[in-house]
C-alpha positions as CSV (number, residue, x, y, z in Angstrom):
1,X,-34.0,-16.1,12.2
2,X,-32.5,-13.0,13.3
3,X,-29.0,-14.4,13.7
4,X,-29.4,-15.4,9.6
5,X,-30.3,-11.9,8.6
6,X,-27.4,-11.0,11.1
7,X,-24.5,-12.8,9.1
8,X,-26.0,-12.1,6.1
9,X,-25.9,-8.2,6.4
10,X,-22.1,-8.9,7.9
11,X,-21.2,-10.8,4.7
12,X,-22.8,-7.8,2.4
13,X,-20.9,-5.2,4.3
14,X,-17.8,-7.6,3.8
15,X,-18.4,-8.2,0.5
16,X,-19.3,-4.2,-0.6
17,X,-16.2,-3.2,1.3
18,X,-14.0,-5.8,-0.7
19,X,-15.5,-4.6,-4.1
20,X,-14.3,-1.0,-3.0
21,X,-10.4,-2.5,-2.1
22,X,-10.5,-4.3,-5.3
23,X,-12.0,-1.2,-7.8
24,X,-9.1,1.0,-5.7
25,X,-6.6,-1.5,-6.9
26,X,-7.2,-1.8,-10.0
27,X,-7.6,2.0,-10.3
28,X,-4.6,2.8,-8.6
29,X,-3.3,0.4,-11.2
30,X,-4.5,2.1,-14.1
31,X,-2.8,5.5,-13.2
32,X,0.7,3.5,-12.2
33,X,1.1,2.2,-15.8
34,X,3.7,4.4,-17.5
35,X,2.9,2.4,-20.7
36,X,-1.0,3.8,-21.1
37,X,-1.4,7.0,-22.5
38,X,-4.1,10.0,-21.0
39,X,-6.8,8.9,-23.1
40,X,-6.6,5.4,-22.0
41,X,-6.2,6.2,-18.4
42,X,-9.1,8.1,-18.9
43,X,-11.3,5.1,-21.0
44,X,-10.6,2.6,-18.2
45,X,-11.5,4.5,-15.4
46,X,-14.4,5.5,-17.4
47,X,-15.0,1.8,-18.2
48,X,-15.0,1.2,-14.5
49,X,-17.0,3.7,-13.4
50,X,-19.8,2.8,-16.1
51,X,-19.5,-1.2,-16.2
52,X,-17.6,-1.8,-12.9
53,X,-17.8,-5.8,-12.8
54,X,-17.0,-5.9,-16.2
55,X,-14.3,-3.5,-16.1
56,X,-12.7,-5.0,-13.6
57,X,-12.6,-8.8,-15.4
58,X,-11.6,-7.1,-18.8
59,X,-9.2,-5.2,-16.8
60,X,-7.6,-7.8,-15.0
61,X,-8.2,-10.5,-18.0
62,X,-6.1,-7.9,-20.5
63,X,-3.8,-6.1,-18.2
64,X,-3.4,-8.1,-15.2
65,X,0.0,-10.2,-16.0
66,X,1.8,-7.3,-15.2
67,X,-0.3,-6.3,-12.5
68,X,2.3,-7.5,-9.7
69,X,5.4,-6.1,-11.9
70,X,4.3,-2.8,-11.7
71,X,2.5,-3.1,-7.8
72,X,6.5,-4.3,-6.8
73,X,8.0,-1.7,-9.0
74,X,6.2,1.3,-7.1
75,X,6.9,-0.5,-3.7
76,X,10.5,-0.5,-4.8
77,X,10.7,3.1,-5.3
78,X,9.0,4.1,-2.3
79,X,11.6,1.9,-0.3
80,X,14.2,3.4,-2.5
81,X,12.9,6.9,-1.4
82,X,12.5,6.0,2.0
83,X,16.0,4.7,2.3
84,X,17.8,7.6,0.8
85,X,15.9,10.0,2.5
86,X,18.1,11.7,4.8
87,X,15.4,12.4,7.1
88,X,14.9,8.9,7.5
89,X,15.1,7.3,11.4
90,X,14.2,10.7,12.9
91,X,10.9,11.4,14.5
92,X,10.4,15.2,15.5
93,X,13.9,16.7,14.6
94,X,15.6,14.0,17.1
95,X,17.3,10.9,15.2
96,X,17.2,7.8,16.6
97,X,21.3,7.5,15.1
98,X,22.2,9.6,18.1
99,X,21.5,7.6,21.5
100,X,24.8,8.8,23.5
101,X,22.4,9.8,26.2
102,X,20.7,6.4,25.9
103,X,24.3,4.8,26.4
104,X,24.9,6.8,29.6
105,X,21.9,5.2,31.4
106,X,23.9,1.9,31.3
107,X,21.2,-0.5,30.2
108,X,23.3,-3.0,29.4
109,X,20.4,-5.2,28.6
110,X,18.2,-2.7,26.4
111,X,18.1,-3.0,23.0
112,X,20.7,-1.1,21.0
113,X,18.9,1.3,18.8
114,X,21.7,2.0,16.4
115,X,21.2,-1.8,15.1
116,X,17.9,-2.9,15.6
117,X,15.9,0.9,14.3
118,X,15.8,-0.3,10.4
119,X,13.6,-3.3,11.8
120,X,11.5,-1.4,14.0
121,X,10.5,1.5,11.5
122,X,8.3,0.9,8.8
């Protein structure tokens, strides 16, 4: 009987620390939306706070359509940013543009930073 209670507390602990991923989203959510006002920002995090399981089905019941729209429009602009930030590719004042001293090693075999650091950065 031990191994039940076991796997049950492990699928409440699962369960409590999906409810906090999914109130996170949706609160996040909420303060994204350009086309809510204060005061509505305000009564659906209030909503949430007071009736969470509710407010999280009215929530994503009236407002969730454009719930992806606006999740792919912020990753867009933080892409965006990242891209055109010109301090983008450099780690600790050195930029990982400049490898003529990786060149001079003569690792002919290596892989060629210049090419391949947009893939290895996130």
């Amino acid at each position: 009987m031990p191994m039940v209670d076991l796997l049950w507390v492990m699928l409440l602990w699962f369960l409590f620390f999906a409810w906090i991923v999914v109130i996170a989203g949706v609160v996040t959510d909420v303060f994204r939306s350009h086309d809510l006002s204060g005061v509505s920002k305000a009564a659906w995090v209030l909503f949430l706070i007071v009736i969470p399981w509710l407010g999280v089905i009215v929530y994503l019941v009236a407002r969730g359509d454009s719930l992806t729209y606006r999740y792919l429009e912020a990753l867009g602009k933080r892409e965006t940013r990242r891209i055109g930030d010109p301090r983008a590719g450099r780690a600790l004042g050195v930029s990982w543009q400049s490898t003529s001293n990786y060149r001079q090693t003569g690792m002919a075999g290596a892989m060629d930073f210049d090419t391949q650091s947009a893939r290895i950065m996130l």
